[in-house]
N, C-alpha and C positions, 0 to 999 in steps of 0.2 A: 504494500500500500504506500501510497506517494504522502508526502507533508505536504498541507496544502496551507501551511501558516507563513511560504515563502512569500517574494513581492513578484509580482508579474511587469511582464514591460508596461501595461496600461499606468500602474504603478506607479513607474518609475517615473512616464513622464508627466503624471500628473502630480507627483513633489517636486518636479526640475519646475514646472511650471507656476506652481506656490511660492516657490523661490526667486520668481525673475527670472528663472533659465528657461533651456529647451533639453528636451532627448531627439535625439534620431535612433531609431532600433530599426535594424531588419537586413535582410540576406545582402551582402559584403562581398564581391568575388566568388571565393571558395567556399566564405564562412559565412560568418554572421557577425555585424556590428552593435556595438552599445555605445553609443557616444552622448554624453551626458553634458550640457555645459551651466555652469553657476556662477553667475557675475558674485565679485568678491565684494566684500563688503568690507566698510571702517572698521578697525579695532576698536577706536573711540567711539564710535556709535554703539555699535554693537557692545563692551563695556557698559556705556551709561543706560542702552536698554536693558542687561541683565539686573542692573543697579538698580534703577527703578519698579522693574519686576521683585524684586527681592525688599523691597522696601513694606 
């Protein structure tokens, strides 16, 4: 029997896309790709949101 508590590609690109990113999934050549991308964010920002969550 398979685990079915893993993340599927649907998944995936729909937390790259909560994030401001994108995924590209799907047949590659020979293979198969997963290409995920996530604009970086401030330290400082991100910092004073943890800070404020935590408050």
């Amino acid at each position: 029997m398979r685990d079915a508590s893993g993340i599927g590609l649907a998944d995936i690109e729909e937390r790259a896309r909560a994030l401001g990113g994108t995924a590209v999934c799907g047949p590659y050549h020979e293979g198969w790709r997963v290409f995920v991308s996530i604009p970086k964010t401030d330290d400082d920002a991100a910092a004073s949101a943890t800070t404020k969550e935590n408050v």
